[in-house]
N, C-alpha and C positions, 0 to 999 in steps of 0.2 A: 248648468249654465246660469249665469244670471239674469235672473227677471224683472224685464224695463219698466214693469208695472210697481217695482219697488224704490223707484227712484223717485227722491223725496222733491225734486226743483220741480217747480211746474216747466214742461218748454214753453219756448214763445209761441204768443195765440199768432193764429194766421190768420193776416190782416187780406180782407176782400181786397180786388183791383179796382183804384179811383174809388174807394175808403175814404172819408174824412176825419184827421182825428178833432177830440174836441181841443176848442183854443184856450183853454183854463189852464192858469198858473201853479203848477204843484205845490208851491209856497203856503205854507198852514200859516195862519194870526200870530199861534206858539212860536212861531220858529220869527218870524217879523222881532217880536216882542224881545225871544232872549238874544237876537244879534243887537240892539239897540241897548240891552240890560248890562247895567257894570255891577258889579257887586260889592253888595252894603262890606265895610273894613274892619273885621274884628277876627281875631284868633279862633280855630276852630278844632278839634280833634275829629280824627276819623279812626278806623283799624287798615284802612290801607290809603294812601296820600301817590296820585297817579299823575306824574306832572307826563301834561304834552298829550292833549286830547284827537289826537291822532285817526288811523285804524286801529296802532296797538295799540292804543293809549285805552281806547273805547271798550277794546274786545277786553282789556286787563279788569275795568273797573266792572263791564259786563259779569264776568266769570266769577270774581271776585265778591259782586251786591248777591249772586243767587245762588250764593253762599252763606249767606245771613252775615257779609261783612258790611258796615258804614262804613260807604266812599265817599272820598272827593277827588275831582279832577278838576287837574288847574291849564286853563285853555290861553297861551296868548293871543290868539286873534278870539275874533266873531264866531270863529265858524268851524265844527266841528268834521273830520276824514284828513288833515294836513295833506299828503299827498293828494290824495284823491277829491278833496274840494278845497282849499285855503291855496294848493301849489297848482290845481287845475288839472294834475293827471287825470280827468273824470274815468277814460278809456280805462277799464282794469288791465293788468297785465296778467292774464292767464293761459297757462301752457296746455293748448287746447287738445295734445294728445293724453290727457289729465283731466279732464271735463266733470267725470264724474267723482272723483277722488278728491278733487276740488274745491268745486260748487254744491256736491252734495253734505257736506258735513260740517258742522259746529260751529261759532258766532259768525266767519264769512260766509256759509251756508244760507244761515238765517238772513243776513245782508244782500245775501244775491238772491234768495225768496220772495222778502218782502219789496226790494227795489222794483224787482220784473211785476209783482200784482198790482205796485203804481202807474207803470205804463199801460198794463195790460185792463186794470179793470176799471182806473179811475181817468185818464188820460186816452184812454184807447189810438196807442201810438206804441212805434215797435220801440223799443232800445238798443235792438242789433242793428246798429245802423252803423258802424267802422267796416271798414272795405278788410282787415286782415280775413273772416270768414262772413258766412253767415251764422254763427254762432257767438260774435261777439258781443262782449256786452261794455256799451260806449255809453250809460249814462248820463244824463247833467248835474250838473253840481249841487242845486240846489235842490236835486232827489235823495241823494245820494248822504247829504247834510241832514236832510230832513226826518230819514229812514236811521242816524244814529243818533240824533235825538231823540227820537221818542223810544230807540230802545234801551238809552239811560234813564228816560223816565221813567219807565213801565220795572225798571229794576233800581230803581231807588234812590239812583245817584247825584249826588250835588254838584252842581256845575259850574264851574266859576269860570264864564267867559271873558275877556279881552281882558286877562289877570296875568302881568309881566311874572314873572319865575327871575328873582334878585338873588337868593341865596339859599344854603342847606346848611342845615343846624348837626354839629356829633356831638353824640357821651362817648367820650374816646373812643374806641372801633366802631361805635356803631352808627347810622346814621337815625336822626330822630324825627325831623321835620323839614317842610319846605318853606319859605319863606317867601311870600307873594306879595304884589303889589296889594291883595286884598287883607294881608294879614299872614300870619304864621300858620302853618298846620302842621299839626303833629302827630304823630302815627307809630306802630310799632314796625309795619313796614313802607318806604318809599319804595316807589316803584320809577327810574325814570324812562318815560316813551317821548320824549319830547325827538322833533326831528332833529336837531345835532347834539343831543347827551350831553345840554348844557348842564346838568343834576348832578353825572361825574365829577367833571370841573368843580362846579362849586362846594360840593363833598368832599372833595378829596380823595375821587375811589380812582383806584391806579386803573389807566387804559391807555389806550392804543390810540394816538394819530400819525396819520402818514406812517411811514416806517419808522415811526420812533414810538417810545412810551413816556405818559406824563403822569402826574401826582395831582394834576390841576392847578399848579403855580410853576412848575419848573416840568421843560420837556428835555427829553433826550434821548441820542441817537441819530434825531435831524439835523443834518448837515447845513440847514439855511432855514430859516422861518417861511420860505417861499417852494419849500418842498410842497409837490402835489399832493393832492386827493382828485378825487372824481371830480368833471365838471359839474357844475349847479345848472340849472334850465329856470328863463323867468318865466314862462307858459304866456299866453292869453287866450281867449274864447273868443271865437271872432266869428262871425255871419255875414251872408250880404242883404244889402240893402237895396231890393230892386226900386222901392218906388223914391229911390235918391238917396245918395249919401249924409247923414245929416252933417251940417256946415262943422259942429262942435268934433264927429267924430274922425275929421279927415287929420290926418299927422301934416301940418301947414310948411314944414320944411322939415329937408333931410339931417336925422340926429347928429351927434356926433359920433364917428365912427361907419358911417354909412358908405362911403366910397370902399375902405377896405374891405367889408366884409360883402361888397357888392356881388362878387363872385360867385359866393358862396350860395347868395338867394339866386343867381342864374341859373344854376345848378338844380340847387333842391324846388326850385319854383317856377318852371323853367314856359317861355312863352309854348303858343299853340302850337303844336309840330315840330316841338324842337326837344322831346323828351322820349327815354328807351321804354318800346310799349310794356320788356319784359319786367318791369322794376315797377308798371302798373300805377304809375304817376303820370298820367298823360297831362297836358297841358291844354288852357290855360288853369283848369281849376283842380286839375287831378288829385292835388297837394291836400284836398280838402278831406279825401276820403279814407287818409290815413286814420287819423284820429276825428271824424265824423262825432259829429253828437245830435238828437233828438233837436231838431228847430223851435225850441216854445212858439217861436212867434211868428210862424206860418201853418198852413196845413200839410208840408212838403212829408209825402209817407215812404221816403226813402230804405231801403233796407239792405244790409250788408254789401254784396260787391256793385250794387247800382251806386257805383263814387261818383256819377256823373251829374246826378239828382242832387249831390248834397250841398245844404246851404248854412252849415254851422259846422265849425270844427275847430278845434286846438290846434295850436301854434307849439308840436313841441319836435320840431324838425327842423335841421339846420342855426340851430341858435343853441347849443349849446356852451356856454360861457367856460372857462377854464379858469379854477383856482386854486390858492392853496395850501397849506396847514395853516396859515394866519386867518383863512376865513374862520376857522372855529376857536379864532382864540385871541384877536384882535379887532375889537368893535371898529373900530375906523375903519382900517382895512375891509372889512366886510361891508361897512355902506359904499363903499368904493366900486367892491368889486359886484353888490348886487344893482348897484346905478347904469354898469355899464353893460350887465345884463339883460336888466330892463330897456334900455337904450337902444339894445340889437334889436331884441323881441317886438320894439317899436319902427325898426330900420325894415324887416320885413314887410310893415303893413302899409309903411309908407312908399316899399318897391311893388306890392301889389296896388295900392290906388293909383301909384305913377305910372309907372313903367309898364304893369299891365293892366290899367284900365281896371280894374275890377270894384264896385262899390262896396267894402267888403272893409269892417271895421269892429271893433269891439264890442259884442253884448254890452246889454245894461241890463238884465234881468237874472244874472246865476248870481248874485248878490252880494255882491264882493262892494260895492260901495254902501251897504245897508250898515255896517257898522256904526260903531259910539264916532269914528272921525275917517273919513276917507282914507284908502290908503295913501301915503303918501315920503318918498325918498325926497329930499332936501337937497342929494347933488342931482336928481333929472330938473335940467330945466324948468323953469314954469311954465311955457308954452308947450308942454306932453299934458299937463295936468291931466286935462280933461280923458284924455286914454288911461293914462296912468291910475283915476281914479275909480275906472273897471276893471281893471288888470288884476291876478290873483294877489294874494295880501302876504303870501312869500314864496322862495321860489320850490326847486323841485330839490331836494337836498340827499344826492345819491351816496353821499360816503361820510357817515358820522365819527364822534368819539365813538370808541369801542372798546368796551370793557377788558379787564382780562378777568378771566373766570377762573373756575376748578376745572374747565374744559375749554380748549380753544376748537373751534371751525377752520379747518385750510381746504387748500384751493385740493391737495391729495384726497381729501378728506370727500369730497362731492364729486370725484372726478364716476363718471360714466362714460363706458367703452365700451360696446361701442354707442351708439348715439341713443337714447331712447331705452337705457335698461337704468338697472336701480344699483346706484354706488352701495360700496359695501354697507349693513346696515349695524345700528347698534343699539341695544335692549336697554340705552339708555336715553332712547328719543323720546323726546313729549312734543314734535312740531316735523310736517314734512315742509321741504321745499322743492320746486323740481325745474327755476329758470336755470336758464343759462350763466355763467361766472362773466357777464355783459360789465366792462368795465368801460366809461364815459372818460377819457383824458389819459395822461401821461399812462404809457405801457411799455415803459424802458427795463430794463436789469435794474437799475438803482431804485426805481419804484417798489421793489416787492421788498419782504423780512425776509433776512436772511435768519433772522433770530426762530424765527417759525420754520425754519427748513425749506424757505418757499424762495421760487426763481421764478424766472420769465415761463421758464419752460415747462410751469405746472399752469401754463394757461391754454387750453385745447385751440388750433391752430383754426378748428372748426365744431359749429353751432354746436351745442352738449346738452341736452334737455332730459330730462328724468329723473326720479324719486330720489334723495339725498335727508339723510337724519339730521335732526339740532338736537343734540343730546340739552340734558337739563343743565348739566354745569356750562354753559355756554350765558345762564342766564343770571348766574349765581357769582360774586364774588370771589376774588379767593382771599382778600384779605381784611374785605371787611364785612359787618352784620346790618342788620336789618331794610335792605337793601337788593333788589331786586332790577335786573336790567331789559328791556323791553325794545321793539321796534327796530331800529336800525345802531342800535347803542350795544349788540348782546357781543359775547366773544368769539370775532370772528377774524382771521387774515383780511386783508384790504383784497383779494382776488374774491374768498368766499363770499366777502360783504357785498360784491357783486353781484351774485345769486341769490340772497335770502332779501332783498331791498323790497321785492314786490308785492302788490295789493295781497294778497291771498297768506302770504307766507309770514309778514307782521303782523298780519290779524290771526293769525295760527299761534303766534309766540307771544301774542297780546296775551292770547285764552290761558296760554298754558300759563304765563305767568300770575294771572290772574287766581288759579288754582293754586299753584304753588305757595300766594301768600294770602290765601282764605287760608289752608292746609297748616302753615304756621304760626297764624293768631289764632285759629280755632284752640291748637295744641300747648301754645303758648313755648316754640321754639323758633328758633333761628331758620331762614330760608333753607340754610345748606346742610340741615339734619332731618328733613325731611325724605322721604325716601324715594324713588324716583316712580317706584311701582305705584305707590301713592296716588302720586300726579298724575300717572298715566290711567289709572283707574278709573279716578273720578273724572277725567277729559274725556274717557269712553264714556262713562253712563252720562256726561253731557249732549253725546253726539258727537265728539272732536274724532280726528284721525289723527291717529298715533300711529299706524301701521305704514307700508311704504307704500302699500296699494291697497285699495277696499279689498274686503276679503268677501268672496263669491257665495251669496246663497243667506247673506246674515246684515239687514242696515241698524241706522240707529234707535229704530223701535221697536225691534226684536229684543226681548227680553234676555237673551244671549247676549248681545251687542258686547256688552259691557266683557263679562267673562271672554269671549272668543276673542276679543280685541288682545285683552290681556296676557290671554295664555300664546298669542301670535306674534303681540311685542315685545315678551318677553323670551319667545324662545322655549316653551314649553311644550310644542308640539310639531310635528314635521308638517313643511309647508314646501310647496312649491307656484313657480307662475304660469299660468295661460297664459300664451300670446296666441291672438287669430290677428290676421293681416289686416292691418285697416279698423282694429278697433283698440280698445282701450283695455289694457293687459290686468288681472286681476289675479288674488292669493288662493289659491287653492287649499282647504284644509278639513280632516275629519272633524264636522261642525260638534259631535254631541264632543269627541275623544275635547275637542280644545275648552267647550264647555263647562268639564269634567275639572279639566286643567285651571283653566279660570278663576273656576269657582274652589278650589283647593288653595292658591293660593290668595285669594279674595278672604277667607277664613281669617290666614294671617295676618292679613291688612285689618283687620276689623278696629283694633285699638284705636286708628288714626281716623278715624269714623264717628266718634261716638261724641256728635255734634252739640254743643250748649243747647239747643232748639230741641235737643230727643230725638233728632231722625232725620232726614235727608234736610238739606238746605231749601231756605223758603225759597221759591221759583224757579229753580233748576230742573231740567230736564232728566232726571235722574231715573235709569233703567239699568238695574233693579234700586230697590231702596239701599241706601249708606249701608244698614246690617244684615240685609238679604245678601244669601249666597245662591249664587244659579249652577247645577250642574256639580255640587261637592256635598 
């Protein structure tokens, strides 16, 4: 069985009763300094060019620098995690009967390590503080921002913040450079993680929106420019204000759009005694303990299901906005439809300071106005300003372009049945994912491809959660070169792209691609001649999980690690699963026999190893070394 003494996450310290935490800003000088920093304008090369400073964006240039590759990432906002700190999701989204498969392994691993010893040793305050468990993890933004900063530092990476992404440069198939507001960059490979796979578009690489496919100038297959994708969400961060509301942060009149959507806030917001206790939203403030966050600016030591204590949380309920194919492909249109997003997400704060009374208004401390220019939409009125200029700096962006690869993702393709076991798997994975196919908007017949074989009725009727493969051709092109696709841009159905969207699983498909194109600038090939065992090699002796479930009795610093990973994901030795009730299901496998396996065909892999540096990549976590064989 497996020994919990080998699990790499620290848990959460246990905070005394009537604890104080300290009142200190997590905010480092460094991190003040590069959100205010634009970058000097000159052309620059790199060996991998990472537009869209994301999770994937981060984990890609991660993997990538401690590989001995020179990056850059090219960030349009301030502020580094897009989702999780620029879009305000701070709450991660992780499938908590996966906990250890999860949070224990490779650049999210690292991320959910070093986040929790901020709370824990420097803050001394919980971070589990969202009412889903007590086990979740709801940090603040500006932890969260600050923890992938300095892990781009400490691995080399150049950072080009609030640097717009105008265009991509081809040598006929191949793509060569980005083109930034800070200057050109060029690289042998692009990588795009940007959150809507603006890189496609301006490339030219064939993908997928809506149910149709484009080239980046001409789409088709959609029926109207106004065919759906998933709703966007404009988030905001909001607290209350017991010792008074300040004057600048009350919403002075109702938005536009506030009567109709009133409903809706009755509902999801609903007064004292007027909400179902089973759905765990009591009223008047229940709404807070969904998405709870860490209070900086009291001593409130609230901790998971006490939602009654909490006095900071996100706004990402009931405001879901509905758009669509034009948002990713018509500028206007998109400041249109993100104004009136914002507008709603404002219509909320203005139905809790009116209607129910609550002092309860936007942060001014997770740092979303610390920027070179506040944020700022041109159709919100000027009397939101002052909200608007705490508000996060874009929104929650659930459904991208999406590439077409050498492999596509469908909804078939990750289905589990029954709930909580592991969809068929394939010796071609380099990334688990294990949410739900959670689609936000339109879920008609007309919605799905029919071109992918995919209908209404490959979408499970009920909740579907457990281990599901991203093969590597999902990240790879099929018909162009140097060129690499990341985050929520990789090849997947519009139902799958519903399941791999989340914290944990971008940051998985960051890493791998990150690998993937250290793997072929080291070699000096194309992304898609690369070999897949390759990838999954060097992702195991990083730490990463390539398997569908940790394998029992072997972690990432076991000198095995690397081999048994191998010989597990590719099918080189009989494996079966544990399940015990109530815990977290793991791979069963003869450790020396997969070892053996491993390391035999670790042998073969050797050519794609034998690094310019002489030996394993500078700063990688690397167990065994690049030309050690373990077990052959």
């Amino acid at each position: 069985m497996r020994n919990e003494a080998t699990r790499t996450i620290p848990r959460f310290r246990e905070f005394e009763p009537g604890s104080t935490p300290r009142l200190t800003s997590p905010v480092t000088d460094e991190q003040r300094r590069a959100w205010k920093t634009v970058p000097e304008r000159r052309d620059r090369d790199a060996d991998v060019v990472v537009a869209g400073g994301g999770l994937s964006g981060v984990a890609t240039a991660i993997a990538a620098a401690r590989r001995g590759m020179r990056v850059v990432v090219v960030e349009p906002t301030h502020m580094l995690g897009g989702q999780a700190t620029a879009a305000g999701v701070s709450a991660f989204d992780v499938t908590f009967h996966y906990d250890h498969a999860l949070n224990d392994y490779g650049i999210w691993g690292e991320v959910v390590r070093r986040t929790i010893a901020i709370y824990d040793d420097e803050l001394e305050r919980p971070v589990n503080v969202g009412h889903y468990r007590n086990v979740s993890l709801t940090p603040n933004v500006v932890v969260v921002e600050r923890v992938l900063g300095e892990m781009l530092a400490e691995a080399g990476v150049e950072v080009l913040r609030s640097t717009a992404i105008v265009g991509a440069l081809r040598d006929g198939a191949k793509v060569v450079a980005v083109v930034t507001g800070a200057g050109t960059v060029t690289a042998p490979v692009v990588v795009d993680a940007t959150e809507d796979g603006i890189v496609l578009a301006l490339a030219g690489v064939p993908h997928r929106i809506s149910n149709g496919v484009s080239n980046g100038t001409t789409v088709w297959g959609i029926t109207s420019p106004t065919k759906a994708i998933q709703d966007i969400t404009w988030t905001a961060t909001i607290r209350a204000y017991p010792e008074g509301l300040p004057e600048e942060l009350r919403v002075p009149e109702p938005p536009p759009g506030y009567e109709e959507a009133r409903e809706r806030f009755v509902r999801g917001y609903p007064p004292a005694g007027k909400s179902d206790p089973k759905k765990r939203k009591p009223g008047p403030v229940g709404f807070a303990g969904f998405r709870a966050a860490p209070d900086l600016a009291s001593g409130n030591m609230q901790i998971g299901a006490d939602y009654e204590a909490v006095t900071r949380t996100n706004l990402n309920h009931e405001n879901d906005f509905p758009v669509a194919a034009d948002y990713l492909t018509d500028p206007s249109a998109r400041l249109e439809y993100e104004a009136a997003a914002k507008l709603l997400t404002i219509s909320i704060i203005y139905y809790l300071q009116t209607e129910l009374g609550l002092p309860w208004s936007v942060v001014t401390d997770e740092g979303y106005a610390d920027g070179p220019e506040p944020p700022r939409n041109p159709l919100v009125p000027e009397v939101y300003a002052p909200i608007e200029r705490h508000m996060p700096l874009i929104p929650y962006i659930r459904e991208s372009r999406r590439l077409i690869g050498t492999a596509t993702l469908t909804g078939k393709a990750i289905s589990r049945e029954p709930n909580r076991r592991e969809a068929v798997w394939r010796t071609d994975s380099v990334a688990v994912g294990t949410y739900h196919p959670d689609l936000h908007g339109r879920r008609y017949h007309e919605d799905f491809e029919a071109s992918l074989d995919e209908s209404l009725a490959d979408k499970p009727n009920k909740w579907r959660e457990g281990p599901f493969p991203i093969p590597l051709g999902c990240l790879v092109p099929a018909f162009v070169d140097g060129f690499v696709a990341a985050e929520k841009n990789i090849s997947t159905s519009r139902l799958a792209a519903g399941a791999a969207r989340v914290h944990p699983t971008v940051t998985a498909i960051g890493e791998a691609a990150g690998v993937l194109a250290a793997l072929a600038v080291h070699n000096g090939v194309q992304p898609r001649e690369v070999p897949v065992a390759a990838v999954q090699l060097e992702l195991a002796r990083g730490g990463a999980l390539v398997t569908a479930l940790s394998v029992d009795g072997v972690e990432p610093e076991d000198p095995r690690f690397a081999a048994v990973t191998l010989a597990v994901a590719r099918r080189r030795v009989p494996c079966r699963v544990r399940r015990t009730p109530g815990q977290e299901p793991f791979i069963v496998v003869d450790l020396d026999a997969a070892a053996e396996a491993g390391g035999y065909s670790i042998k073969h892999l050797q050519p794609w190893f034998r690094w310019t540096s002489g030996g394993a990549p500078a700063g990688s976590r690397t167990l065994p070394d690049a030309n050690e064989v373990v077990g052959g």
